[in-house]
C-alpha atoms as one frame of an Amber mdcrd trajectory, in Angstrom:
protein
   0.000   0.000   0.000   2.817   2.256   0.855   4.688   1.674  -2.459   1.256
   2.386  -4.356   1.060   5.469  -2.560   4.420   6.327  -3.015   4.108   5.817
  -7.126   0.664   7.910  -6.921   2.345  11.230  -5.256   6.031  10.917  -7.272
   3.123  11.169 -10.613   1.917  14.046  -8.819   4.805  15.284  -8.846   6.226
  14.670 -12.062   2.716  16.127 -13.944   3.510  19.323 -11.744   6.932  19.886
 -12.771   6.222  19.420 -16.302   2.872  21.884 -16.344   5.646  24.352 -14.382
   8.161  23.838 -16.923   5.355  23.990 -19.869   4.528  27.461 -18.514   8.398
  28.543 -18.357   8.462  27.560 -22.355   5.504  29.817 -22.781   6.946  32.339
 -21.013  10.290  32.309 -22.549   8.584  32.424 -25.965   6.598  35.926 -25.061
   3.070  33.537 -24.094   1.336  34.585 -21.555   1.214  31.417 -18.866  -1.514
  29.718 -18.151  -3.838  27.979 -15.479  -1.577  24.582 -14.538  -4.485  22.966
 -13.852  -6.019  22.843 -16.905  -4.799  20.824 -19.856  -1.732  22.793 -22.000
  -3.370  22.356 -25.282  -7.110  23.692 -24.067  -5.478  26.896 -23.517  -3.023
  27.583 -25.556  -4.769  26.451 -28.849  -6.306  29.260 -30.572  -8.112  26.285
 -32.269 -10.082  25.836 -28.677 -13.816  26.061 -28.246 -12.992  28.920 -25.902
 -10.957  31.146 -28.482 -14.001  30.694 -30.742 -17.191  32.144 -28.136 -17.367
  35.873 -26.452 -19.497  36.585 -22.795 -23.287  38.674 -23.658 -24.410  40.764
 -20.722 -28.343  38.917 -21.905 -27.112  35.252 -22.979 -24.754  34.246 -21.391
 -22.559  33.506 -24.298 -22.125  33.822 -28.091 -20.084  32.920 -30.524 -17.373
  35.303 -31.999 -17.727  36.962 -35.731 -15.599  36.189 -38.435 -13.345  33.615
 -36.406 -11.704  31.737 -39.027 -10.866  28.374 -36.775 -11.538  25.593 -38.806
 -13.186  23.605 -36.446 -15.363  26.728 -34.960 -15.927  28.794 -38.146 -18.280
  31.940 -37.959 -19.572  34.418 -40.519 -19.652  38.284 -40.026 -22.819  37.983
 -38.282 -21.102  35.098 -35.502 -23.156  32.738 -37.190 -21.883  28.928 -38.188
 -19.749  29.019 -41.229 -18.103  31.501 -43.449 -20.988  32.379 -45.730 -21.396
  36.223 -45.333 -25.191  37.060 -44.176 -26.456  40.373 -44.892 -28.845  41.981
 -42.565 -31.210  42.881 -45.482 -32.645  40.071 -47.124 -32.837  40.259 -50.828
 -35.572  40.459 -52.876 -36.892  36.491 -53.831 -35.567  35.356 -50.856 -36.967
  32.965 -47.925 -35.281  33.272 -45.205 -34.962  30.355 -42.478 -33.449  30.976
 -39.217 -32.019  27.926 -37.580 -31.611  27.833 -33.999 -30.560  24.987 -31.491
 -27.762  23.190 -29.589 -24.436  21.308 -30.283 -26.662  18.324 -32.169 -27.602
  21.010 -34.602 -24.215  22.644 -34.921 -23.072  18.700 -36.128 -19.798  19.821
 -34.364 -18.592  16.855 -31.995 -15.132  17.819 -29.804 -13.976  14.531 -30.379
 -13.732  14.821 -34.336 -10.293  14.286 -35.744 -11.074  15.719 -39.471 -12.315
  19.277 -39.755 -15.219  20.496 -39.147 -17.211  21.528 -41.984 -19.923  23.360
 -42.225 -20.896  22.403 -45.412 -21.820  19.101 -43.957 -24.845  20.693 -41.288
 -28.039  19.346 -41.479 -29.365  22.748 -42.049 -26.475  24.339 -45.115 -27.805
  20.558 -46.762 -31.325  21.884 -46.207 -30.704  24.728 -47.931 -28.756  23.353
 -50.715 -31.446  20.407 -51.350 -34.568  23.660 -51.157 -32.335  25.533 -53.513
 -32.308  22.620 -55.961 -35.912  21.698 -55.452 -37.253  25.593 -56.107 -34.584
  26.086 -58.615 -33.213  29.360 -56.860 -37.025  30.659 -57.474 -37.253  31.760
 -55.037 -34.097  31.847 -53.278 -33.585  29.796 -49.927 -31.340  31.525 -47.252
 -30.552  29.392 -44.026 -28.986  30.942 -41.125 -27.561  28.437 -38.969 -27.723
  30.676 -35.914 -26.915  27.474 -33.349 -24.568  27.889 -30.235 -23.501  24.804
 -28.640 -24.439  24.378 -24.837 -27.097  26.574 -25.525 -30.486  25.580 -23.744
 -34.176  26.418 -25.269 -34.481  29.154 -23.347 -30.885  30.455 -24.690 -31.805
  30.060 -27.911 -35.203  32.147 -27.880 -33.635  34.522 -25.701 -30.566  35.312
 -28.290 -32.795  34.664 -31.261 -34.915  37.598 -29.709 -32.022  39.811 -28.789
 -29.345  39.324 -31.829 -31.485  37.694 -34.840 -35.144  38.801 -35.055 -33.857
  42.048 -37.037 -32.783  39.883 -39.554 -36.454  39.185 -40.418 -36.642  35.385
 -41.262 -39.405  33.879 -43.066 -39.456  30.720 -41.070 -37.631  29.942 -37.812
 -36.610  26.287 -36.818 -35.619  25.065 -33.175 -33.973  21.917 -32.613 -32.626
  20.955 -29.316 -31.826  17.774 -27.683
């Protein structure tokens, strides 16, 4: 038991002195340091979920415009993807507003290709309408999701940061 103990605190240890000597790297290299108790990578990656979301004094969070991660992309508006949407909507057009959770965004954390958000459920809605109308009219879908986001998130920013945009239709998926 005492040996087993023994192994257990020289880990300790030796995870300690390498998060310490992680930090000294970073620091050396003009990094700011980081929290040691929190994995190197989470931090430091500016591909993390973190990098990619900003606080809202009414929601608690949203996602950042025009971050260019490829695993969190975002559109001018801080919207999923890099397809530029335009507060006016353009004569012809439908406009569907898609709003919902992580299961919508089709984003999973343990993915090891790159996200792309060509591949959401609603970007293929929006390609198959387009196909099926023929572009007459002209199918927009905003795929306004947040991940973490609860119902009551997602009315409450669809109220506060999307309504202007004036969608025909609005679509709420959460899991």
């Amino acid at each position: 038991m005492k040996t087993l103990f023994f192994i257990f605190i020289l880990f300790v240890f030796v995870e300690i002195f390498l998060r310490i000597l992680y930090q000294i790297k970073r620091f050396r290299e003009g990094k700011k340091p980081r929290y040691l108790w929190l994995t190197p990578l989470q931090w430091s990656n500016s591909e993390s979920k973190l990098s990619a979301y900003v606080e809202h004094p009414f929601v608690s969070f949203v996602k950042r415009p025009n971050t260019k991660s490829f695993r969190y992309p975002t559109n001018n508006l801080g919207y999923v993807g890099f397809k530029e949407v335009h507060k006016a909507k353009s004569e012809n057009t439908v406009r569907i507003f898609v709003s919902g959770d992580s299961t919508v965004e089709s984003n999973d954390v343990d993915r090891i290709a790159p996200f792309d958000p060509e591949l959401t459920w609603p970007r293929v809605m929006e390609i198959e309408l387009n196909k099926f109308f023929r572009g007459n009219p002209n199918i927009e879908v905003i795929n306004g999701v947040v991940s973490g986001y609860s119902s009551i998130e997602s009315l409450s920013e669809f109220q506060l940061r999307s309504a202007y945009l004036k969608p025909d239709f609005v679509l709420f998926q959460h899991n």
